[in-house]
C-alpha positions in Angstrom: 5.5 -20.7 -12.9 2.2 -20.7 -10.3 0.4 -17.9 -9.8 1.5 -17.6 -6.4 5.4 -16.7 -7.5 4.4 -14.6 -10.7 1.8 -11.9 -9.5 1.7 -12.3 -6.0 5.2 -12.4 -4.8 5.9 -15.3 -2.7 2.6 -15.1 -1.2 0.8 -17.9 0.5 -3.1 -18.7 -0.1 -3.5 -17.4 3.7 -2.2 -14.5 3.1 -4.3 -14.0 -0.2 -7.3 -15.1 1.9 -7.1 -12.4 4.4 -6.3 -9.5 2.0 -9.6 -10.8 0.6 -11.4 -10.2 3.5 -9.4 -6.7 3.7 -10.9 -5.8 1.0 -14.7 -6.3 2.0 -13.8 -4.4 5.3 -12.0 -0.8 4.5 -11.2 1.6 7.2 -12.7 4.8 6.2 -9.5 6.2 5.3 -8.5 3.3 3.2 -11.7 4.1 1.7 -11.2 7.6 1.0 -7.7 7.2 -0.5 -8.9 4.3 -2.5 -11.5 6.5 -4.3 -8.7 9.0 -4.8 -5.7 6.4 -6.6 -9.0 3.1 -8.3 -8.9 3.5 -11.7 -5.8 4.9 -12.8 -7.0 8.4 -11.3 -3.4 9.7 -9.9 -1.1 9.8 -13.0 -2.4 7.0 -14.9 -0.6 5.1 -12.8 -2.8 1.3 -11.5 -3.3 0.7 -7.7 -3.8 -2.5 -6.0 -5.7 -2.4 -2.7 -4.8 -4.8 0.1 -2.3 -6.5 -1.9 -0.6 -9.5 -0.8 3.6 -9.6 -0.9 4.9 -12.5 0.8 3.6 -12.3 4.4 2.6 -8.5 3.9 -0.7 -7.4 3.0 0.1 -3.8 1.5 -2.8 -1.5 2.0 -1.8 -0.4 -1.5 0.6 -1.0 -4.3 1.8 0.0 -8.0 3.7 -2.9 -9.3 4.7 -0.5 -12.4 6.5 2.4 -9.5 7.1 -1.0 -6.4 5.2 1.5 -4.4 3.9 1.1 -1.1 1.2 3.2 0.5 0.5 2.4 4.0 -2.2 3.9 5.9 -1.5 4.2 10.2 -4.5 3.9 12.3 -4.0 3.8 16.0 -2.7 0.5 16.4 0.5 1.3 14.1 1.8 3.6 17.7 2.0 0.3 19.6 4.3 -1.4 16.9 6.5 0.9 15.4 9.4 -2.1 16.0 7.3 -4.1 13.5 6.0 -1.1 10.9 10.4 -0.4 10.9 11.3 -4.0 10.4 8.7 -4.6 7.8 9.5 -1.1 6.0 12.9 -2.0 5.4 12.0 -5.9 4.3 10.1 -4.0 1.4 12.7 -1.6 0.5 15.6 -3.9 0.8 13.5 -6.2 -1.9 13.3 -2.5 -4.1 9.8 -1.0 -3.0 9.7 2.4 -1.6 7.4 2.6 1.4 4.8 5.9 1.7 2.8 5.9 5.3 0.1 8.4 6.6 -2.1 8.3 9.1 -5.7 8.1 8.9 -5.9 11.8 10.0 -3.8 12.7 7.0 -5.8 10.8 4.7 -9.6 12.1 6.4 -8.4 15.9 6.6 -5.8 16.5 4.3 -6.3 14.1 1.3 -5.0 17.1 -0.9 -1.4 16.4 0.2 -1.1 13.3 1.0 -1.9 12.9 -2.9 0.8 15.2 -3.3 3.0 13.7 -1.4 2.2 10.3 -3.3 2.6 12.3 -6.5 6.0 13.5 -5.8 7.5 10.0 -5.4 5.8 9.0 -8.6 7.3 11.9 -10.3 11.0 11.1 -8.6 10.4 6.8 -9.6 9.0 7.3 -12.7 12.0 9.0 -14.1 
């Protein structure tokens, strides 16, 4: 099996490339959240950052939960059609999509991280 269908779902070296350069570029609210779930810090539970699933660079992922976390910055309120449509691709395939926006994450980290913990508590069952 390549390494494209086994850790990386479906993904193409494209895709792979720009998460990548995601990566290098964080928004400061991808930033902040990432300091809050790197390293197993929320539950013991592993992250991925700007992780790439088919065409779909997730702004993060555990592969253990098939959790999403998306983060919205301004451009997200100009394609809602899209965000819907690309929600449901990831939930159909058994991934449960979290969003915030990047004033939840900046100003009220404390429960967004709740939030993120109840749907750990409700998959991890």
């Amino acid at each position: 099996m390549s390494r494209h269908n086994s850790r990386i779902r479906n993904s193409l070296p494209k895709t792979e490339q720009a998460a990548r350069s995601l990566r290098r570029r964080s928004t400061p609210a991808e930033a902040r959240l990432w300091e809050a779930l790197r390293r197993r810090k929320l539950a013991g539970y592993k992250f991925r950052r700007q992780h790439p699933v088919g065409r779909f660079i997730l702004d993060f992922y555990c592969p253990e939960l098939k959790l999403v976390i998306e983060i919205d910055g301004g451009i997200h309120e100009h394609q809602k059609d899209y965000d819907e449509d690309r929600t449901a691709q990831l939930e159909a395939s058994g991934d449960r999509v979290l969003r915030f926006s990047n004033d939840e994450v900046l100003h009220h980290l404390p429960t967004v991280l709740e939030r993120i913990l109840g749907e750990i508590a409700g998959r991890s069952r």
